[in-house]
ZAMIFI-522400 format. One record per residue (C-alpha): x, y, z. Coordinates in steps of 0.05 Angstrom, whole numbers, padded with zeros to 5 digits, always signed. Example, Ala and Ser with C-alpha at 12.3 -4.5 7.8 and 13.67 -1.06 7.14 Angstrom:
<pts>
+00246-00090+00156/+00273-00021+00143/
</pts>
This chain:
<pts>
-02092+00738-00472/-02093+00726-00398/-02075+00655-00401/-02014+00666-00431/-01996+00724-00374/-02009+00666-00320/-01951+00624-00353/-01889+00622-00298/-01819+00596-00321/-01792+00548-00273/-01713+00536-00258/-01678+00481-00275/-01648+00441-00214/-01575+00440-00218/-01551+00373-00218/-01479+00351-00189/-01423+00322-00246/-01395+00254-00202/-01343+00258-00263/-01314+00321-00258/-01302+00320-00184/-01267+00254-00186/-01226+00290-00237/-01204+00334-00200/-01183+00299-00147/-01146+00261-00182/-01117+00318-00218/-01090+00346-00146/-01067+00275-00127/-01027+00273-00181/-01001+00345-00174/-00978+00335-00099/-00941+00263-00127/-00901+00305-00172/-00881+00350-00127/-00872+00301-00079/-00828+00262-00120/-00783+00324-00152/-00774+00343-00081/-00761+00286-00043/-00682+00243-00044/-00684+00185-00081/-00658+00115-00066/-00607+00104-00109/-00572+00029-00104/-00498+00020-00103/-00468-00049-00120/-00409-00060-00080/-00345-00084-00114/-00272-00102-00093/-00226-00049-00100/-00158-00027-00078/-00118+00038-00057/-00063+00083-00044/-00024+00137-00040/+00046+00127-00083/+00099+00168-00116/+00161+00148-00149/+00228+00180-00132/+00299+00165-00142/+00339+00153-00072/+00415+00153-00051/+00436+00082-00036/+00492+00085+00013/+00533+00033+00052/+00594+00003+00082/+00638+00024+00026/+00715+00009+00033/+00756+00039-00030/+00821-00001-00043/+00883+00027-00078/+00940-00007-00103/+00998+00002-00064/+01041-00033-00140/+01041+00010-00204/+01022-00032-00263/+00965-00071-00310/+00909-00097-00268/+00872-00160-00276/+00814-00180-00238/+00787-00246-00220/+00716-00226-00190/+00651-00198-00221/+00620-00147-00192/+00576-00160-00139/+00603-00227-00122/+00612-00235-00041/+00688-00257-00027/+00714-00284+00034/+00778-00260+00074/+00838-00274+00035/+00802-00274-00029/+00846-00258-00091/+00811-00205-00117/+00857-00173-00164/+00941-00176-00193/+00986-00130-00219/+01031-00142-00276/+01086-00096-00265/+01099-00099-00357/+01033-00124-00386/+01070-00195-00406/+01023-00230-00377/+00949-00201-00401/+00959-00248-00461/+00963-00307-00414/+00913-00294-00365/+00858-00284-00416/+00879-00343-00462/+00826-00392-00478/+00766-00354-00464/+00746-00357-00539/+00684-00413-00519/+00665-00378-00461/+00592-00362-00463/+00554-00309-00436/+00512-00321-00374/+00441-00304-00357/+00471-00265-00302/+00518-00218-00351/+00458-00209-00393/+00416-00175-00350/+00473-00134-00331/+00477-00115-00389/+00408-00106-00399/+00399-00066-00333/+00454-00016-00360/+00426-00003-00426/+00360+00004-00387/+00381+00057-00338/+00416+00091-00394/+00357+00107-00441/+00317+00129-00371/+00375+00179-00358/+00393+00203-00425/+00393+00273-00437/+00403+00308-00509/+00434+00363-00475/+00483+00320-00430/+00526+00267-00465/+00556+00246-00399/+00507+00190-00403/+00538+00161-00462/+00607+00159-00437/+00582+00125-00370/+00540+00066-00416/+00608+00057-00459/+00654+00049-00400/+00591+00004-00355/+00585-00042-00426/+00661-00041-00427/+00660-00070-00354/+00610-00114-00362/+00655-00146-00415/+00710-00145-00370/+00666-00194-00325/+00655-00241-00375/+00717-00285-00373/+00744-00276-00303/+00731-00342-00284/+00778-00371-00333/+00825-00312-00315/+00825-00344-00246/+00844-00413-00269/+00895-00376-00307/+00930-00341-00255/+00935-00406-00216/+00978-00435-00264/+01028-00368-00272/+01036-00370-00202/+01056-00436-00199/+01120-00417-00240/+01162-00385-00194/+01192-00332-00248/+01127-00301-00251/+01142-00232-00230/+01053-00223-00213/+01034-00188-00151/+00974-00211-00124/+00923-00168-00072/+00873-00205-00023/+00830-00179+00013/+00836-00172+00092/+00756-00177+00099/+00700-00211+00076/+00646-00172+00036/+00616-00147-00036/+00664-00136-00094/+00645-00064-00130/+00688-00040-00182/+00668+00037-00185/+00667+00097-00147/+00632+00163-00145/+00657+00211-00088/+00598+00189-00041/+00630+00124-00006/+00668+00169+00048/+00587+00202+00059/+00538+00182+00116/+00461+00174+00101/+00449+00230+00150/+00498+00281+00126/+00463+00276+00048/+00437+00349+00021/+00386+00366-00030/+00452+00389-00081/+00479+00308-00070/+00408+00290-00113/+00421+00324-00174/+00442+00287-00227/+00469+00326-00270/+00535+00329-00236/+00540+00254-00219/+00599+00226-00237/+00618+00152-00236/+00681+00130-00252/+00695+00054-00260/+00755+00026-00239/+00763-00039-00282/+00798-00014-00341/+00863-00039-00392/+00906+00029-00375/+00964+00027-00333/+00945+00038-00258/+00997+00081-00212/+01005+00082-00143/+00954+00095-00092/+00897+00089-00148/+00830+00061-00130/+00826-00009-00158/+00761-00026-00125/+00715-00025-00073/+00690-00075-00013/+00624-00065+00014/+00640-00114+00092/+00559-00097+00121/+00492-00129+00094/+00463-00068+00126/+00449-00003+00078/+00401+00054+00078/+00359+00100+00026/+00346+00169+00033/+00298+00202-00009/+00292+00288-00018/+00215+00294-00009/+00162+00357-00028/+00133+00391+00037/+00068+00352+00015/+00100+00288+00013/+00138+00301+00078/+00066+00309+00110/+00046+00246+00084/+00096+00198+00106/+00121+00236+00173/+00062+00200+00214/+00083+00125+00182/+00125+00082+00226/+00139+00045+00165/+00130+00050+00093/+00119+00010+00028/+00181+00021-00026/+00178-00017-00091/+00247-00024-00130/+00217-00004-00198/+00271-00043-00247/+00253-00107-00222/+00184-00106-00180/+00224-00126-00116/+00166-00097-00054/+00191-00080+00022/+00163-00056+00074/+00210-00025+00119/+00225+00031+00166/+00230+00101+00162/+00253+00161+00191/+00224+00235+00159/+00265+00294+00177/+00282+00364+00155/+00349+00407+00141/+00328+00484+00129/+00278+00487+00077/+00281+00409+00046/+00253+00345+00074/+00287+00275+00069/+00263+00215+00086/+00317+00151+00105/+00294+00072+00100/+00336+00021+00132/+00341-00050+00099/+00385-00112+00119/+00380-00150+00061/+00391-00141-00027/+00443-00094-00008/+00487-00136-00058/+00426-00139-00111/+00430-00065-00118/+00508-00048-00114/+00525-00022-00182/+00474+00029-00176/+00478+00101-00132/+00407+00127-00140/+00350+00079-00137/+00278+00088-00172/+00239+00062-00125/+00155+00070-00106/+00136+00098-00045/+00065+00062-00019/+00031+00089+00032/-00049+00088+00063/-00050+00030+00024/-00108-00021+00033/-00136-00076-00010/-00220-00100+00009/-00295-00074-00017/-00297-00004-00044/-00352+00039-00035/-00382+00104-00035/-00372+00157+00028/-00444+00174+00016/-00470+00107+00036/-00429+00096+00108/-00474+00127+00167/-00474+00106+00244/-00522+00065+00289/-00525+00061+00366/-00518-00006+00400/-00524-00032+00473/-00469-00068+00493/-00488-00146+00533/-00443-00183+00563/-00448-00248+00524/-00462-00296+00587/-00537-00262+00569/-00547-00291+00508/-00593-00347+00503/-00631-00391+00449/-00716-00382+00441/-00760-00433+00475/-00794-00451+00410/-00736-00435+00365/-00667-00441+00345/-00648-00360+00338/-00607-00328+00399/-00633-00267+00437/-00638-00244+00505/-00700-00249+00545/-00732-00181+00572/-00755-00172+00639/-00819-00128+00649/-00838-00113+00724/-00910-00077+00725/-00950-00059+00796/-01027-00076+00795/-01088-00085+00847/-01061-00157+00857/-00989-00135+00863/-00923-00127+00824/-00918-00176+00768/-00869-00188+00732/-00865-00216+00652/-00807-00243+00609/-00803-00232+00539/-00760-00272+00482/-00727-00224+00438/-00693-00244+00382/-00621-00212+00357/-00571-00199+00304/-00515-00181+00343/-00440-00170+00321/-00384-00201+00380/-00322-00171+00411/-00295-00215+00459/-00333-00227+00520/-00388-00173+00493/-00449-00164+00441/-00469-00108+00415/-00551-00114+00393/-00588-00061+00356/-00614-00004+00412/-00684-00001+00370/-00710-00066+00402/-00697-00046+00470/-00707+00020+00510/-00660+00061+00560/-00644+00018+00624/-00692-00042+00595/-00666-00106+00645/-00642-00169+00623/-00646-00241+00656/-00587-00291+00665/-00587-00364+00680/-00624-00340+00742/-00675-00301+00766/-00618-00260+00808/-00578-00250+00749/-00593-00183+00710/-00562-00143+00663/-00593-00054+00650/-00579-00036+00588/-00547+00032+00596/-00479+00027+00552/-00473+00041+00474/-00426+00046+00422/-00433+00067+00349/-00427+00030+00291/-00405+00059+00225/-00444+00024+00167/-00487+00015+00109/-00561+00003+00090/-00561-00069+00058/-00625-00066+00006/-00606-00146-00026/-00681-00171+00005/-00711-00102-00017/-00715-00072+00047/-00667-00037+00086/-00625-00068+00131/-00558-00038+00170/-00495-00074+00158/-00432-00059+00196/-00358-00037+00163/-00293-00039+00184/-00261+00019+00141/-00189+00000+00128/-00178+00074+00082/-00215+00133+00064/-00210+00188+00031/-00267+00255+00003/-00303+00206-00046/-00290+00132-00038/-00277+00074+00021/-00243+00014+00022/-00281-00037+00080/-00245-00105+00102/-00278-00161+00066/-00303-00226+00100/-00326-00188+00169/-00393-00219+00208/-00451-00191+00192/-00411-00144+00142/-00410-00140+00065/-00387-00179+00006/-00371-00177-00063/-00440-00152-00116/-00480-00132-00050/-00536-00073-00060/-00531-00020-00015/-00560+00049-00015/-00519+00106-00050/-00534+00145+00000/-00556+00127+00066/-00595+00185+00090/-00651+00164+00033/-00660+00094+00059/-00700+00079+00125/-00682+00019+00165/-00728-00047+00154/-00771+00001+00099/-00781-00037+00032/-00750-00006-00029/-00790+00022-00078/
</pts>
C-alpha cells in the first residue's frame, strides 16, 4: 500500500508547433497585403489615341453688302439677259423694256433645245433645300417664296439665247426696245428684301426673326411701272456677317481675334475676323470676308458653324498630365561621354582634404528637351547650385534656374518614365497634346491614368 502512495505524476513538457506559427504569420502577411492593396491608388494604364476638338454652334447670320437697287425709269415688260449672280462689266446690258409685250415672243424664240446647266441645277437644288429647312406648317410664306425662287430660276434658263436675240431686234431700227446698262461693274441680284439700304452695325435682334422676312423677286412676266425695282448690283467683293449670339456664346468668342465659320450648305471653311459687341441686353458678333461674296448672293441669312478652341493632336486624360522641375543649361555645356556616344554635361565636385582642395569631374548622362540656345535636363540628377564645366577649365555653368514641365508618366518599357506635352486644348476631363514633339508622345503610347499613382523610373507592377 505504500508503494503505490510514493508514485508522483510528472508533467508533460510543452512542445512548440513550427506549423502553426508560420501560419500565422502568414495569415497577418496576408491581412496587411489586403489592406494594403484596398487602400492604396492603383496604376491604371491609359493608351493614348489621336483625337480632335472643339467648341461649335450653328447659327443663321445676316449677309449684307454693297447693294445698289435699280428702278426702271420706262414703264413696260422686262426682259433680262443675265442670271443671277453673274459679275457684269460697265455698260453691261442687263435688262430691256418693251413698252407693248410684242416682242417677248421674239426674244425667247428658239430656246426649245436649250438644256439645263449644272449650274441651274443646283440652284434649283439649293432653293428646294433651304425651303424644306425653313418650312413651317403654321407659315405658308415659305411656299409662296419657293414658287416665285423656282419661277426665277426658270427665268435664268434661256437668257443666253435671249441675249443673242435682242441683238438681232436691235439691229432693225423700228424696234421700239429700250435697253438699260449698267453705269458700274459688279454682281447681278434680282431680289430685294428691305435690308440693302441697312449697315452691318446698325442690325437688331428683331432684323433676325424670320418670321417676318420678306423677299420679293424682281424678275417676273407682269407689267413693270415707273420707278419699280428691276434689280440689284452688288459693285464691292467685300461683305460682312453678323450673327445674334446667347450671353454664353458672347463669352466664348469675345476673347478670339478670329474665328472658324463653316457655310453649312456646301462645306465651304473660313477663318476670318471678328468683332463681338453688345446693344442693351443682346450680343452680336460681325465677320468680315473679301471673297464668295458672289457664291452666297441669293441668300439673306446664312447657316453657317461657328468653330472655336479648336485643336486636332493626341487626346488624353487630365488625370495623367502633372509637372516636373528642370534646370535650365545653356547648350554650349553639352558635351558627348569619353567612352560613349550619349550627350551630358560633366559635373564638377571641389572637396578640401589634409592634402588640399581637390577637385573631381563627373560624366553625367541626359535626356534633355531644347529651346533655342538652352536645355532643360531633369533637376533629379543634379542638386541646387551643382557647377558645370565648359570647353575649359574657366568655363562654368551653377545650376540655379528652373522651369516646369507639364507631362505624363510613359510606362511603354514598364517603368515610369516622364514625358513632356505641349497642350494645344483643354477642358474638365480630356486634353488634346501636339503630336510629333521631342521627347513627347505618339499614337498607342501607355501612360499612367493617373499620374500621382506612378513613381518616376519605378517598374510597373
Amino acid at each position: 500500500m505504500g508503494s503505490r502512495n510514493n508514485v508522483r505524476k510528472f508533467r508533460k513538457a510543452r512542445s512548440i508547433n513550427i506549423g502553426v506559427i508560420i501560419f500565422f504569420i502568414v495569415f497577418v502577411y496576408v491581412l496587411i497585403n489586403i489592406y494594403l492593396y484596398f487602400t492604396k491608388d492603383h496604376l491604371t494604364i491609359y493608351e493614348v489615341k489621336e483625337g480632335t476638338t472643339a467648341e461649335d454652334f450653328v447659327l443663321d447670320g445676316i449677309a449684307f453688302r454693297d447693294e445698289k437697287v435699280i428702278n426702271t425709269d420706262t414703264a413696260g415688260y422686262i426682259n433680262y439677259y443675265h442670271r443671277e449672280g453673274e459679275r457684269v462689266a460697265k455698260n453691261s446690258v442687263v435688262y430691256s423694256v418693251d413698252g407693248g409685250n410684242e416682242y417677248s415672243e421674239v426674244l425667247a424664240a428658239d430656246d426649245s433645245g436649250k438644256s439645263i446647266s449644272v449650274d441651274d441645277a443646283q440652284s434649283i437644288k439649293n432653293n428646294i433645300t433651304d425651303f424644306q429647312k425653313d418650312y413651317n406648317d403654321g407659315n405658308f410664306t415659305y411656299v409662296y417664296q419657293l414658287k416665285e425662287e423656282l419661277a426665277n430660276s426658270s427665268m435664268q434658263i434661256y437668257n443666253d439665247s435671249m441675249l443673242t436675240n435682242l441683238r438681232t431686234l436691235l439691229e432693225d431700227k423700228t424696234a421700239s426696245l429700250k435697253v438699260a446698262k449698267t453705269d458700274t461693274s459688279g454682281v447681278i441680284v434680282y431680289y430685294t428684301d428691305g435690308y440693302e439700304d441697312m449697315g452691318a452695325d446698325s442690325a437688331t435682334a428683331k432684323d433676325f426673326d424670320k418670321t417676318i422676312y420678306k423677299k420679293t423677286q424682281l424678275r417676273t412676266n407682269k407689267m413693270q411701272k415707273r420707278g419699280n425695282p428691276v434689280y440689284k448690283i452688288v459693285t464691292d467683293d467685300n461683305w460682312s456677317i453678323v450673327y445674334l449670339l446667347t450671353k454664353e456664346q458672347y463669352e466664348k468668342i469675345q476673347d478670339n481675334e478670329t474665328i472658324t465659320i463653316i457655310f453649312t450648305a456646301d462645306d465651304l471653311k473660313q477663318t476670318v475676323p471678328v468683332k463681338v459687341y453688345q446693344k442693351g441686353n443682346d450680343y452680336f458678333a460681325k465677320v468680315t470676308l473679301d471673297k464668295y461674296m458672289a457664291r452666297y448672293i441669293n441668300q439673306r441669312f446664312l447657316s453657317t458653324e461657328i468653330v472655336i478652341n479648336s485643336a486636332e493632336g493626341l487626346k488624353i486624360p487630365v488625370s495623367a498630365i502633372t509637372e516636373k522641375k528642370f534646370y535650365k543649361v545653356p547648350k554650349s555645356y553639352l558635351t558627348h561621354g569619353g567612352d560613349s556616344d550619349k550627350e551630358g554635361l560633366i559635373r564638377i565636385d571641389s572637396s578640401s582634404t589634409d592634402n588640399g582642395d581637390k577637385t573631381t569631374y563627373e560624366f553625367i548622362a541626359v535626356d534633355y528637351y531644347e529651346d533655342g540656345d538652352y536645355i532643360y535636363v531633369d533637376s533629379n540628377l543634379f542638386k541646387n547650385r551643382d557647377v558645370i564645366k565648359g570647353q575649359s577649365d574657366s568655363d562654368t555653368f551653377m545650376l540655379e534656374k528652373t522651369k516646369k514641365f507639364k507631362g505624363v508618366y510613359n510606362v511603354n518599357k514598364g517603368y515610369a518614365v516622364f514625358r513632356p506635352v505641349e497642350i494645344l486644348y483643354e477642358n474638365e476631363e480630356y486634353c488634346i497634346v501636339k503630336k510629333n514633339t521631342p521627347n513627347g508622345l505618339s499614337v498607342f503610347d501607355h501612360i499612367a491614368l493617373d499620374s500621382r499613382t506612378a513613381t518616376e523610373q519605378s517598374i510597373i507592377y
